[in-house]
Structures are given as structure tokens and as C-alpha cells.
TIROTI-96826 format. One record per residue (C-alpha): x, y negated, z negated; residue number from 1; residue in one letter. Coordinates in steps of 0.2 Angstrom, whole numbers, plus 5000, padded with zeros to 4 digits. Layout:
BEGIN
atom x X | y Y | z Z | nr NUM | rest a
...
//
This chain:
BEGIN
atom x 6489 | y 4520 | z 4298 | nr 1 | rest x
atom x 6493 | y 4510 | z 4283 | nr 2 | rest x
atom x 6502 | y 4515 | z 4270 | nr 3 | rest x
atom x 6494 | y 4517 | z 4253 | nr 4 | rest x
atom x 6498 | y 4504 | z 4238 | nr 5 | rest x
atom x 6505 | y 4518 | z 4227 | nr 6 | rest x
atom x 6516 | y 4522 | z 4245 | nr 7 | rest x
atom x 6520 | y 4506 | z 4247 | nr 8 | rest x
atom x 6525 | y 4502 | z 4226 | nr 9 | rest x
atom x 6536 | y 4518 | z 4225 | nr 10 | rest x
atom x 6548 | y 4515 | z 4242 | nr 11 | rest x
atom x 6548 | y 4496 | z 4236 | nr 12 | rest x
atom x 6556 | y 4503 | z 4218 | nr 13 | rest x
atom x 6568 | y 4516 | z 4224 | nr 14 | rest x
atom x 6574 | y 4501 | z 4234 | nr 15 | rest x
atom x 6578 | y 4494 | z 4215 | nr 16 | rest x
atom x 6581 | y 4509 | z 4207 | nr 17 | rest x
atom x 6566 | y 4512 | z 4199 | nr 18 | rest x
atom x 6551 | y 4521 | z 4197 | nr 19 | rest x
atom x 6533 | y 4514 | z 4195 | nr 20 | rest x
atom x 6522 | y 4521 | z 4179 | nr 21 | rest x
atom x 6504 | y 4523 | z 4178 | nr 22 | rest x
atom x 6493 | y 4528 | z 4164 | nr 23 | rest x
atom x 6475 | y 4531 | z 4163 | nr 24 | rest x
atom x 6471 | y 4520 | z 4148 | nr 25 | rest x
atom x 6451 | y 4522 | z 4148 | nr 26 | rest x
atom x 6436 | y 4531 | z 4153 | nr 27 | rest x
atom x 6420 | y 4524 | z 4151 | nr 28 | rest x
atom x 6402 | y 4528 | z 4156 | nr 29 | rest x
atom x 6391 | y 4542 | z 4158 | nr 30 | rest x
atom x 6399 | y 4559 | z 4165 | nr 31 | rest x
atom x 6388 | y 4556 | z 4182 | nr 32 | rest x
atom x 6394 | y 4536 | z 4182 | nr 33 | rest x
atom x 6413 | y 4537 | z 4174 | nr 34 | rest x
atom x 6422 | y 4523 | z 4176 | nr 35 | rest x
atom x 6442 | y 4525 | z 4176 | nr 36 | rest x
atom x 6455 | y 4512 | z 4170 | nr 37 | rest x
atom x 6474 | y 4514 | z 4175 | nr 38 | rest x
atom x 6488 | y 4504 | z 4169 | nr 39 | rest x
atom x 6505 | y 4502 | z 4180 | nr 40 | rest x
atom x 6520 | y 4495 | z 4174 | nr 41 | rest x
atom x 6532 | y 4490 | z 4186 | nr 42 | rest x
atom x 6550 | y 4478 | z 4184 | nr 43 | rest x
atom x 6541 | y 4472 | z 4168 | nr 44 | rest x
atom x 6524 | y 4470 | z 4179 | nr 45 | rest x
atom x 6510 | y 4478 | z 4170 | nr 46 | rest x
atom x 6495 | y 4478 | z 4176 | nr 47 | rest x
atom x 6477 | y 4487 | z 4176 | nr 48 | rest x
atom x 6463 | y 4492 | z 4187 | nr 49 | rest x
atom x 6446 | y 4501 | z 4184 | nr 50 | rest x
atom x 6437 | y 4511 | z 4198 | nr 51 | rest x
atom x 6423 | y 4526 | z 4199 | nr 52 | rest x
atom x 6438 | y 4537 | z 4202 | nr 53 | rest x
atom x 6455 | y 4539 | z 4195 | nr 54 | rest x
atom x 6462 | y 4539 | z 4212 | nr 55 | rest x
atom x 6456 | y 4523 | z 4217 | nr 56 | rest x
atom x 6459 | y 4517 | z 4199 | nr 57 | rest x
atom x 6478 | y 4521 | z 4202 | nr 58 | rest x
atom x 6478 | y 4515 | z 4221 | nr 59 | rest x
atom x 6468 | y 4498 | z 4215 | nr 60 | rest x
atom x 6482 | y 4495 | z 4200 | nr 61 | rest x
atom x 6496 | y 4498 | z 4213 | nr 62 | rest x
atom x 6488 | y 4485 | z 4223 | nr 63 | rest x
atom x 6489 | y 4473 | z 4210 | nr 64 | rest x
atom x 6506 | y 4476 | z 4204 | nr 65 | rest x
atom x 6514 | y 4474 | z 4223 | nr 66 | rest x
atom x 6502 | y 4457 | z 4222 | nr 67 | rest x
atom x 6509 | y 4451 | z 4206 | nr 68 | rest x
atom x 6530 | y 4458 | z 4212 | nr 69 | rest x
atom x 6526 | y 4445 | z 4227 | nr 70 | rest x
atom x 6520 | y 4431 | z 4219 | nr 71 | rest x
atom x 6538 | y 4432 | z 4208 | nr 72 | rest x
atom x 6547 | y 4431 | z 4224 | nr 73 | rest x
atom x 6551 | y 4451 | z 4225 | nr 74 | rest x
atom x 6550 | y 4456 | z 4245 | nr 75 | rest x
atom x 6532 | y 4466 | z 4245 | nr 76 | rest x
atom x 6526 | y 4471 | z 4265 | nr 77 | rest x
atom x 6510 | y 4463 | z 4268 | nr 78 | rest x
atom x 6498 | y 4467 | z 4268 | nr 79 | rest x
atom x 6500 | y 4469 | z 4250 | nr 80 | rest x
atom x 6507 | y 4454 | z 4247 | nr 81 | rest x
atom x 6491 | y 4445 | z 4246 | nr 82 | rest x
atom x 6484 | y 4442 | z 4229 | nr 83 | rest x
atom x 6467 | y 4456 | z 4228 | nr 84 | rest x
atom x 6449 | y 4454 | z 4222 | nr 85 | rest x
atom x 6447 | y 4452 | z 4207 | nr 86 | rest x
atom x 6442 | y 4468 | z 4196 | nr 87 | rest x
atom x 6424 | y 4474 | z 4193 | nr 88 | rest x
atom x 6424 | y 4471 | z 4176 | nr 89 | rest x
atom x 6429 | y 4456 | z 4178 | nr 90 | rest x
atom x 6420 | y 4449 | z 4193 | nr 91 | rest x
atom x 6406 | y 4439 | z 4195 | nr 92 | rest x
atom x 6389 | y 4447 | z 4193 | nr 93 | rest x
atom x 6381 | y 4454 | z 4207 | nr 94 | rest x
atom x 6363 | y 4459 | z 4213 | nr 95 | rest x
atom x 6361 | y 4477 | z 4208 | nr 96 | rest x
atom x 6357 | y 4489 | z 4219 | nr 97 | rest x
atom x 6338 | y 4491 | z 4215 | nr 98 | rest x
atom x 6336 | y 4473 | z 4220 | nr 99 | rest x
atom x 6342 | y 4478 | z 4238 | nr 100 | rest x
atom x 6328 | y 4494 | z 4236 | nr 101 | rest x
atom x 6314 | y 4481 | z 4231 | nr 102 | rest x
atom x 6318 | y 4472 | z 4247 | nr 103 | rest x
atom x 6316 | y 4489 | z 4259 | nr 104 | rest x
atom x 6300 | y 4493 | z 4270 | nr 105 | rest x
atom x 6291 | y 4508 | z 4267 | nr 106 | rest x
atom x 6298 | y 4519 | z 4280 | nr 107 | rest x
atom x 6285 | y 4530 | z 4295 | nr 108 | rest x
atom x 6297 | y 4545 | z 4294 | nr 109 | rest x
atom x 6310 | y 4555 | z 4286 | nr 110 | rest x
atom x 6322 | y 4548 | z 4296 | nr 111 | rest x
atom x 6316 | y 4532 | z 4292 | nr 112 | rest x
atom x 6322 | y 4515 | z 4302 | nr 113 | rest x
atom x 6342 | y 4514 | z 4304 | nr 114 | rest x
atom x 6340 | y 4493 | z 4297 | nr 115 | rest x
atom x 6334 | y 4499 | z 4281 | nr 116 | rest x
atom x 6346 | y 4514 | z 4278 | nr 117 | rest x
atom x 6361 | y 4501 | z 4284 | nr 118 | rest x
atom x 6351 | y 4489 | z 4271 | nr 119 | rest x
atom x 6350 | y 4503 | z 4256 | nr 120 | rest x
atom x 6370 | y 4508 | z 4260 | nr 121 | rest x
atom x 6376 | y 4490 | z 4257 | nr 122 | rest x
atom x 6363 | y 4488 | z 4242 | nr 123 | rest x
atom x 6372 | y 4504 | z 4232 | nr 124 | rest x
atom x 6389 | y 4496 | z 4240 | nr 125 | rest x
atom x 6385 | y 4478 | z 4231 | nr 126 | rest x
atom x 6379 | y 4487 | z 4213 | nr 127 | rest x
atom x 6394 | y 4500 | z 4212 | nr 128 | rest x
atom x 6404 | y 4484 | z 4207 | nr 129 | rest x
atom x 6391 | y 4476 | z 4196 | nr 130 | rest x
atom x 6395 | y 4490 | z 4180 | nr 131 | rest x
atom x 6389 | y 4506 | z 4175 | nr 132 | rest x
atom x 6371 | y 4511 | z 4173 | nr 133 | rest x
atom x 6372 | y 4523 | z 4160 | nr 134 | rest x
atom x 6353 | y 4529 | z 4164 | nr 135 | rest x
atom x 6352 | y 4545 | z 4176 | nr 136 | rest x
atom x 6340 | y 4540 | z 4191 | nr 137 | rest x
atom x 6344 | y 4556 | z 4198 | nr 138 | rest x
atom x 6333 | y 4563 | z 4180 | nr 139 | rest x
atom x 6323 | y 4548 | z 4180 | nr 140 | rest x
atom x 6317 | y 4549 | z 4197 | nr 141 | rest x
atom x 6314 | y 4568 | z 4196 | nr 142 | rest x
atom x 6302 | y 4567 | z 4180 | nr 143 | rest x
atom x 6293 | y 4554 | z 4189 | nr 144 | rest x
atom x 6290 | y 4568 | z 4203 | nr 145 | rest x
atom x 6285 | y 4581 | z 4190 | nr 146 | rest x
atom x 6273 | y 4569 | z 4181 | nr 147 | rest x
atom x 6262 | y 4563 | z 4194 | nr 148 | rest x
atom x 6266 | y 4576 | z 4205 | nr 149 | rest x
atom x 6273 | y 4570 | z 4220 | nr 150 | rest x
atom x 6285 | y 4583 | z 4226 | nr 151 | rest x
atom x 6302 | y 4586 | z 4224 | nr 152 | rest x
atom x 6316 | y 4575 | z 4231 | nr 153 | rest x
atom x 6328 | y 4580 | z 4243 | nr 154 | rest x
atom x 6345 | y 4576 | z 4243 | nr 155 | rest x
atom x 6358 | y 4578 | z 4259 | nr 156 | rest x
atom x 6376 | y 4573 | z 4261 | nr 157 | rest x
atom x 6375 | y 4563 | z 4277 | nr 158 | rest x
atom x 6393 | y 4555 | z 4278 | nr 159 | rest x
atom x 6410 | y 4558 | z 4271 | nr 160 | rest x
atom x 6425 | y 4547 | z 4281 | nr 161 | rest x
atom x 6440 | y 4538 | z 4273 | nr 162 | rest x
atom x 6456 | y 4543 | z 4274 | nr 163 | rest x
atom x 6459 | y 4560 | z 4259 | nr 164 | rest x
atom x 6464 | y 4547 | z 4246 | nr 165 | rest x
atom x 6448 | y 4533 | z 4245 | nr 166 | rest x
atom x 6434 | y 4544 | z 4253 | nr 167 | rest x
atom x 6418 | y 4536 | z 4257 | nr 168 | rest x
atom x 6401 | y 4549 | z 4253 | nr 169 | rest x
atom x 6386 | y 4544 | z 4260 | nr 170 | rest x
atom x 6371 | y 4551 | z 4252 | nr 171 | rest x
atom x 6350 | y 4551 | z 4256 | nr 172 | rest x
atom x 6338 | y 4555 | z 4244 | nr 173 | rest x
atom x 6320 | y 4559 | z 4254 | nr 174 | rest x
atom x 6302 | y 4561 | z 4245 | nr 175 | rest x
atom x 6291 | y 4564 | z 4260 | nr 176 | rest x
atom x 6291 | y 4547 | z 4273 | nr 177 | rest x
atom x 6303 | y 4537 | z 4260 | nr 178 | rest x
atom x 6321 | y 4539 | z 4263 | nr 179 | rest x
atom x 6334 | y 4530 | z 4256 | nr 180 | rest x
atom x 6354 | y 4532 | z 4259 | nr 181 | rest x
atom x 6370 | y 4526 | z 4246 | nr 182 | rest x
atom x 6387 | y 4527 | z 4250 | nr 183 | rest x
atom x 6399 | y 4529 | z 4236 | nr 184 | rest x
atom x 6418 | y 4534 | z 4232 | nr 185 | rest x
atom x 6412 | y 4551 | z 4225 | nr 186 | rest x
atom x 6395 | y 4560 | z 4230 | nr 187 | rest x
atom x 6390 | y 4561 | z 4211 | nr 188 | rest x
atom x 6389 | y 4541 | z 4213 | nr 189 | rest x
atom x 6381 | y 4540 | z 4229 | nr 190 | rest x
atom x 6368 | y 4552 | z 4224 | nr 191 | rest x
atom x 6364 | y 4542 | z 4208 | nr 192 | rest x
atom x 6364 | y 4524 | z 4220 | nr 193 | rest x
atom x 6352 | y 4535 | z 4232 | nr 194 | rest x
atom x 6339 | y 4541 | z 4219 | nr 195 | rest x
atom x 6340 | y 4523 | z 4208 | nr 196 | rest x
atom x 6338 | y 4514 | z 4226 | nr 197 | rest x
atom x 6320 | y 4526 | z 4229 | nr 198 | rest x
atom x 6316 | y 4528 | z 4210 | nr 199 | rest x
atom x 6315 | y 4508 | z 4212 | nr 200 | rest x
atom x 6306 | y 4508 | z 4226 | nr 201 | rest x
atom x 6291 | y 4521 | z 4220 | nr 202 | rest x
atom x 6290 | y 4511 | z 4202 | nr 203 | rest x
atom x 6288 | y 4494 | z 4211 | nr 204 | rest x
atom x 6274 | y 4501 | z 4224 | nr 205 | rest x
atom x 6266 | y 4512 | z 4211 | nr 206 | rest x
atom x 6267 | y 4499 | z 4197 | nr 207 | rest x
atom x 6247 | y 4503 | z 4194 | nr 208 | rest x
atom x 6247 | y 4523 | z 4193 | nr 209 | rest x
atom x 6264 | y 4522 | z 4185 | nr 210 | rest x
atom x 6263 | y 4509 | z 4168 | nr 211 | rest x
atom x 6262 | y 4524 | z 4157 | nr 212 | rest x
atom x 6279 | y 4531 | z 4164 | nr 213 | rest x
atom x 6290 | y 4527 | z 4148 | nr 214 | rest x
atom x 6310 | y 4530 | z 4155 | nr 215 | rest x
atom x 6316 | y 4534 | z 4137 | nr 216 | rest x
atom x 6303 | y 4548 | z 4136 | nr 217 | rest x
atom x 6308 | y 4553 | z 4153 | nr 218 | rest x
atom x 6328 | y 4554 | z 4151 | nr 219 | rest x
atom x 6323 | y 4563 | z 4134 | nr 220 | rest x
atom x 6314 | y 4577 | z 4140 | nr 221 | rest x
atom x 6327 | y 4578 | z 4154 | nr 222 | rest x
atom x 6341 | y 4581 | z 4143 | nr 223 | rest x
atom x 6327 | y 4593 | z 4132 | nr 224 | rest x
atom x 6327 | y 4603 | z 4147 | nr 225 | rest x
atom x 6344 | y 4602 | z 4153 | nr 226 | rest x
atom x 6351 | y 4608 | z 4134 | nr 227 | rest x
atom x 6335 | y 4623 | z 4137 | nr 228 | rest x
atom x 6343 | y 4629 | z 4151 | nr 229 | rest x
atom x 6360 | y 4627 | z 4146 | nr 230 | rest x
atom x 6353 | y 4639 | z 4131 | nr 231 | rest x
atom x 6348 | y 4650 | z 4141 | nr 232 | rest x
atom x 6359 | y 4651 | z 4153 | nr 233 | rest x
atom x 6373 | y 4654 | z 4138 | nr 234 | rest x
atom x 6360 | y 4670 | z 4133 | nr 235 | rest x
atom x 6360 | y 4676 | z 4148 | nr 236 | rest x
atom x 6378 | y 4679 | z 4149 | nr 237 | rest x
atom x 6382 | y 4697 | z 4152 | nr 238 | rest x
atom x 6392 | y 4708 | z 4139 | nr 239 | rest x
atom x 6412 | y 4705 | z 4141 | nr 240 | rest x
atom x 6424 | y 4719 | z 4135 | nr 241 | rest x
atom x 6436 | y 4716 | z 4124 | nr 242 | rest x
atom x 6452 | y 4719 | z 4135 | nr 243 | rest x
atom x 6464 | y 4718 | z 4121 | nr 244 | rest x
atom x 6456 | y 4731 | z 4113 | nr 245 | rest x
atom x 6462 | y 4752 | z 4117 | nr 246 | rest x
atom x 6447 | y 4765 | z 4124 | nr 247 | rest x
atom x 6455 | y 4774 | z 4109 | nr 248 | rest x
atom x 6448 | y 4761 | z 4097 | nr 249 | rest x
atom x 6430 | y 4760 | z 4102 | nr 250 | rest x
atom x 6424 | y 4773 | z 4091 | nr 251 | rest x
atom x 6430 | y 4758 | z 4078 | nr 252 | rest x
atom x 6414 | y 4747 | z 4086 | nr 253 | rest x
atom x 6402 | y 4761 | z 4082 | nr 254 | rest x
atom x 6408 | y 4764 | z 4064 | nr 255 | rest x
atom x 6405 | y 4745 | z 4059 | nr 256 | rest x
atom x 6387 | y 4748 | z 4062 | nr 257 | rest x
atom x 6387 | y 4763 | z 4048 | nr 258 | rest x
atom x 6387 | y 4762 | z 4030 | nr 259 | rest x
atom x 6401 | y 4772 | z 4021 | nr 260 | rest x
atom x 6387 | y 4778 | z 4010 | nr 261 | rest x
atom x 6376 | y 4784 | z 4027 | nr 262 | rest x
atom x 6393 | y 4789 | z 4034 | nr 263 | rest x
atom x 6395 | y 4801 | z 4022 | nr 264 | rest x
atom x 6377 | y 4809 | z 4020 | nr 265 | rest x
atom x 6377 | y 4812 | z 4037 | nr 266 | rest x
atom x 6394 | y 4822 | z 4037 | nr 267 | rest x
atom x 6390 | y 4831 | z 4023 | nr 268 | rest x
atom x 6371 | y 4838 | z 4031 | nr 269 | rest x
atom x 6381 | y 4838 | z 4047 | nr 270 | rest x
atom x 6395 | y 4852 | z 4039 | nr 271 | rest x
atom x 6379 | y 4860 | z 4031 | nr 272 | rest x
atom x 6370 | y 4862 | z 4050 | nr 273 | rest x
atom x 6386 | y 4865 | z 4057 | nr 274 | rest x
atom x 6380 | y 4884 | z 4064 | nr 275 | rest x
atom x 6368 | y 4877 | z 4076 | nr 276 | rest x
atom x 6370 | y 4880 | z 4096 | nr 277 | rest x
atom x 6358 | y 4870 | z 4103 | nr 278 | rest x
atom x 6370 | y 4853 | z 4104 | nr 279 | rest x
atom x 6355 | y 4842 | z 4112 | nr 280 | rest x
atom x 6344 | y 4846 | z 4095 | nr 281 | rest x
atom x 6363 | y 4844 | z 4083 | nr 282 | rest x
atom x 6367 | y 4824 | z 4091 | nr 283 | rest x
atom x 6349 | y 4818 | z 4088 | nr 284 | rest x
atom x 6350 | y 4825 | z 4070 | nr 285 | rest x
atom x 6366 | y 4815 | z 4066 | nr 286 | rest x
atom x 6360 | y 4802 | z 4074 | nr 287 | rest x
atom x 6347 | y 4800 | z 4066 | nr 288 | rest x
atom x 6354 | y 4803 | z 4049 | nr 289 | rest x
atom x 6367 | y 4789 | z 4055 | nr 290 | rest x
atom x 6354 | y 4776 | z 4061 | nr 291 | rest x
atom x 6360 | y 4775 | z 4079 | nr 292 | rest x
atom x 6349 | y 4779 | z 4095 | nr 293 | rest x
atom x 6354 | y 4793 | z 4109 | nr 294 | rest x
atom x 6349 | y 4788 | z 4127 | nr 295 | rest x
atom x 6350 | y 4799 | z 4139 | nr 296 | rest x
atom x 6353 | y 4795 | z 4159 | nr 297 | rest x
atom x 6364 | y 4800 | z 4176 | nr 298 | rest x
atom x 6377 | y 4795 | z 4186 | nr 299 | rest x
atom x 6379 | y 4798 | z 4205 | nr 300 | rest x
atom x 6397 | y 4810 | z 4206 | nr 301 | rest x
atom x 6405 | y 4818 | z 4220 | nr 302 | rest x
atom x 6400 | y 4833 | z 4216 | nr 303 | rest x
atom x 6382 | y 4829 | z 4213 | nr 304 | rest x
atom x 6376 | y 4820 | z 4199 | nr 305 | rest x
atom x 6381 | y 4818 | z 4182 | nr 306 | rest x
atom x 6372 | y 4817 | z 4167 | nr 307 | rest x
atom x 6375 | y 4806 | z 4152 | nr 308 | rest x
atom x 6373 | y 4800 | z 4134 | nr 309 | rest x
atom x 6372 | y 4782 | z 4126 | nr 310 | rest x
atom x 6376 | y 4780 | z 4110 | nr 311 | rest x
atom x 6371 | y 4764 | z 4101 | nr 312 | rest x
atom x 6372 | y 4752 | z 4094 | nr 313 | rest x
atom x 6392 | y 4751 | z 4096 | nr 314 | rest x
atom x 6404 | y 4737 | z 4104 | nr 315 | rest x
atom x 6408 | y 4743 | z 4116 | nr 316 | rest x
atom x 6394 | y 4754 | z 4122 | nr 317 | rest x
atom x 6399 | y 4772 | z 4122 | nr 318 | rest x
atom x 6393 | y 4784 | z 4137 | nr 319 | rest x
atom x 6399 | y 4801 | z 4137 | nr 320 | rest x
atom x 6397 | y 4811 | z 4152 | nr 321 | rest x
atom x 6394 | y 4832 | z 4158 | nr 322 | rest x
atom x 6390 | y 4840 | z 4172 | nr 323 | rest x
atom x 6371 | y 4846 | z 4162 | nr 324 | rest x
atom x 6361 | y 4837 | z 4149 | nr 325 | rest x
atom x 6368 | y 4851 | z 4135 | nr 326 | rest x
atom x 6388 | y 4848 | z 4143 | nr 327 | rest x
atom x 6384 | y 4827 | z 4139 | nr 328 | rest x
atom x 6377 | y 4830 | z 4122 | nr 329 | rest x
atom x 6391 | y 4842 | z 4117 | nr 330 | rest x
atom x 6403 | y 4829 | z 4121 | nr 331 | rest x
atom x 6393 | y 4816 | z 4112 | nr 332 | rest x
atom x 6394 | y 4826 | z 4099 | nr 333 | rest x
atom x 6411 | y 4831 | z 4097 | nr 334 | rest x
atom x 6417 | y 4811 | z 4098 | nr 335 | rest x
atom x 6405 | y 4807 | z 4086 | nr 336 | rest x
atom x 6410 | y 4820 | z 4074 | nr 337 | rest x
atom x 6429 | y 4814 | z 4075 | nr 338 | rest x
atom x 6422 | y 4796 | z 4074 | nr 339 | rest x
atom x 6414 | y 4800 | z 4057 | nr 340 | rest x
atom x 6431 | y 4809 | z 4050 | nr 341 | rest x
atom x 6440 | y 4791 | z 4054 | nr 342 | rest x
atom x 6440 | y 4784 | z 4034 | nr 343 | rest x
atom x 6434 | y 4766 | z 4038 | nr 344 | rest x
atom x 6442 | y 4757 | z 4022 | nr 345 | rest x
atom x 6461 | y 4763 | z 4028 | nr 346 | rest x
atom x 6457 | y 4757 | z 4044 | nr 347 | rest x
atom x 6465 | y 4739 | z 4047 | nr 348 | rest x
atom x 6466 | y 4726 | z 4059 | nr 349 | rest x
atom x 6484 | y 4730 | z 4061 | nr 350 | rest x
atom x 6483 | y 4750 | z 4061 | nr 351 | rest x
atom x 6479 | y 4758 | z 4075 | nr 352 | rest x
atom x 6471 | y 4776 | z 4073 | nr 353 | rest x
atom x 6477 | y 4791 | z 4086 | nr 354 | rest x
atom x 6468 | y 4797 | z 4101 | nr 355 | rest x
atom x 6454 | y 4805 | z 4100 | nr 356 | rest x
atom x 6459 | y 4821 | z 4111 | nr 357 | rest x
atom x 6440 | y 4829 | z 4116 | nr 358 | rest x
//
């Protein structure tokens, strides 16, 4: 197998002494459409090369830099020492890839005929080069399914070849008996080539029952819905302990949800009803007097179940645990009794209180 550009660049400049530098000097487009631009600077060569990823970028600028050592006269291997094509950004233009999607036959069956998947592949291979589309068709093609209702398209990763550094993704997008297939460097790009080759297709035969489909609305309310579940899925994110903070510390949590001035009613009618027994009847007293809620439930143990008490609100929740209701609550109550002798004001963020020993 061939040796790769950034293979053949680097043996060429130990032979001198030297090593080859590159430098990503650009990103542009979309996140689903980024295009990279690398710099590399070799025996005062300095060149630069843009691809869909920064490995190819990298690979393409090595290639130019061996073209440019040869054309000075420095002994470069072929097949490198050929002058390369010229960059995307710099090329001609070339017929995007929807052009090639207008040109495709409606298709009979999923699998579709293997002319026009052959023809959608080399369509999404001629408009990778032709710049960056900064619309999603992926969103675009997806609200046009919600809006008239025509089913949800299917995506599949049908190919993946090339050697590990310049892979080749070939990706279909299916809405019922209309198939089309994209090959790209990465499967995000192949998967947008796919769905902008069909989305194409469905607005150029559904031009009638589709003229009120406006694509700013569209990738608007994609993105609305995108941020929506981003939201939600940022609320949704369960409770994480604090793991710099000591177990002895979190009666600290519970004391920032009390008042000094509550704190202190409720020790003082707690001292006065300190004769009681019953301890179940005594925690939902000070409890209440101190705002916070008592909830009681169970735990499996080994030695049968155990019952517990939640006191809240506190970060972190606090559950206390006996081997009977009345054990649970007597301990519930004991921790929240030291908790209330704990002076909040000569507590600090830098002094730690002792253990509470129950």
C-alpha cells in the first residue's frame, strides 16, 4: 500500500534534518458541515489545504508541500511529485449535489435501482467540493415530513472503506420507495449529502402541495425544538453529590434552608417539650416549627427491612435509618437536634464543624 503524504513529507525531512510543521489555521461552516484549513511549513515551503476533516486537511497540505519541494528540484517519490488539484475553495465551481438529485428517477422499492444510487453517490461526491451549505437538510427534510405528514426518514450507514486515515462513509436516507445514498469523508457529511439529495427530490416533485414550505420557518423551529430538548434534557439531569464535601458536613445543607430567627424558636419549644417519649410525635413537631418535611419509607436489609426518615429540604438529602418506624425517627431526631446546636454565623467556608457522633 502507499504511503500517506504526511509519511512520505516526514522520511523526506529527517533525510535533511528536519521536521515538517502543521497548524490548523481555520474552521469554517456549520458544526454538521465544518470545513478545516491546515497550514504546513516545510524547508521554507508553506502551504495550506482545507478538507471536511482535519485529517484530510493535514494529509491534502502534505500533499502539496511534497508537490511544491519537487517542483524546486528537492528529490520527492512519486507519486507525490506531481503537482495536485487544486483546493476546494479555490476550484472551479461545480454542479451541487441537488442538481444530481433532480436528475434521479423516482425509485419502485426501498432498495431502489443500483444506477441511481451509483448516480446520488457521485452527485454528493461532485457537491462536497463546491463549499459549504450551511442549511441542515437533515432538519429541513425532517420538518417537511412532520408538516405534510409523510413519515419519518430512515437513515442507515451502508459503506465505510478507505484505509484508517481518509475513510469513505456511505450513507442512504429512505422515506418509503425513495431512497437516496451519499458518500462522504465523515458520516455527519454523508448523512447531510443523503437527506439534501431526497429533500431535493420531494420539493421538485411536490412543488404544488409544497409552495407554502418556507426553509427559514422550518430550520427555525428545528433549532426551537432542538434548544427545547436541550432544556429539557439539562432539567432532567439527576441530583450529583458534592464529593468534595464530608458526610459530617451535611447537616451544613439542611441549616441553610432555616432561618437563625426559626432556628432558634424551634430550639427553645423544642427544650420546653423535651419530656416527651413518643419520638415519631417530637420530629414532626420540630419539623414543623422549622419548615422542613418528614417522609417516611423502607429499605430492603439483611436482616429484614428497614425503615427510614427523609428530611427535607437539605443538599444533600438526609435519610436516617432504624430497624422500627419509632428507632428511624429517634435517630432523625437526635441528628436534627445536634444540627440545630451547630451556630450557623461561626460556621465558614473554611471551618469545618466535628462529627456528629449519634
Amino acid at each position: 500500500m502507499n504511503k500517506t503524504p504526511v509519511t512520505v513529507l516526514q522520511e523526506l525531512m529527517v533525510k535533511f534534518g528536519d521536521v515538517p510543521e502543521y497548524e490548523c489555521i481555520a474552521q469554517t461552516g456549520p458544526q454538521h458541515q465544518a470545513v478545516f484549513e491546515y497550514c504546513c511549513r516545510a524547508r521554507g515551503v508553506t502551504v495550506a489545504a482545507a478538507a471536511r476533516s482535519k485529517k484530510e486537511a493535514k494529509q491534502e497540505a502534505a500533499r502539496r508541500a511534497l508537490a511544491a519541494l519537487a517542483a524546486r528540484g528537492d528529490p520527492v517519490p512519486p507519486p507525490y511529485c506531481a503537482a495536485p488539484a487544486p483546493p476546494p475553495h479555490c476550484a472551479a465551481p461545480a454542479a451541487p449535489a441537488a442538481s444530481a438529485a433532480l436528475a434521479l428517477p423516482s425509485c419502485s422499492s426501498a432498495a431502489g435501482s443500483a444506477g441511481a444510487d451509483e448516480a446520488a453517490g457521485a452527485g454528493a461526491e461532485a457537491g462536497a467540493g463546491a463549499g459549504v451549505d450551511v442549511r441542515s437538510y437533515v432538519a429541513l427534510l425532517k420538518e417537511l415530513c412532520e408538516e405534510y405528514k409523510l413519515g419519518s426518514v430512515q437513515y442507515a450507514l451502508v459503506g465505510d472503506t478507505g484505509p484508517p486515515h481518509l475513510r469513505r462513509f456511505t450513507v442512504s436516507a429512505a422515506l418509503g420507495s425513495h431512497e437516496r445514498v451519499a458518500t462522504a469523508t465523515t458520516k455527519k457529511a454523508a448523512r447531510q449529502l443523503a437527506a439534501e439529495q431526497l429533500y431535493t427530490y420531494l420539493r421538485e416533485h411536490l412543488a404544488d402541495a409544497t409552495k407554502d414550505f418556507v426553509e427559514e420557518e422550518a430550520l427555525t423551529r428545528a433549532l426551537d425544538k432542538a434548544m427545547s430538548r436541550y432544556v429539557e434534557l439539562r432539567e432532567e439531569q439527576p441530583w450529583r453529590p458534592d464529593l468534595g464535601q464530608r458526610v459530617a458536613d451535611y447537616h451544613l445543607g439542611l441549616l441553610t434552608y432555616i432561618s437563625e430567627e426559626r432556628r432558634r424558636e424551634a430550639v427553645e419549644a423544642d427544650r420546653a417539650a423535651a419530656g416527651e417519649e413518643d419520638p415519631v410525635e417530637a420530629l414532626l413537631r420540630l419539623a414543623a416549627a422549622l419548615g422542613l418535611s418528614v417522609e417516611p419509607g423502607s429499605l430492603p436489609g439483611e436482616r429484614g427491612p428497614l425503615s427510614t426518615v427523609a428530611l427535607g429540604p437539605a443538599a444533600p438529602a438526609l435519610v436516617l435509618a432504624g430497624r422500627a418506624p419509632a428507632a428511624a425517627a429517634a435517630a432523625a431526631l437526635r441528628y436534627l437536634r445536634r444540627a440545630l446546636r451547630q451556630n450557623p454565623a461561626a460556621i465558614g467556608p473554611l471551618r469545618r464543624s466535628a462529627p456528629l457522633n449519634l
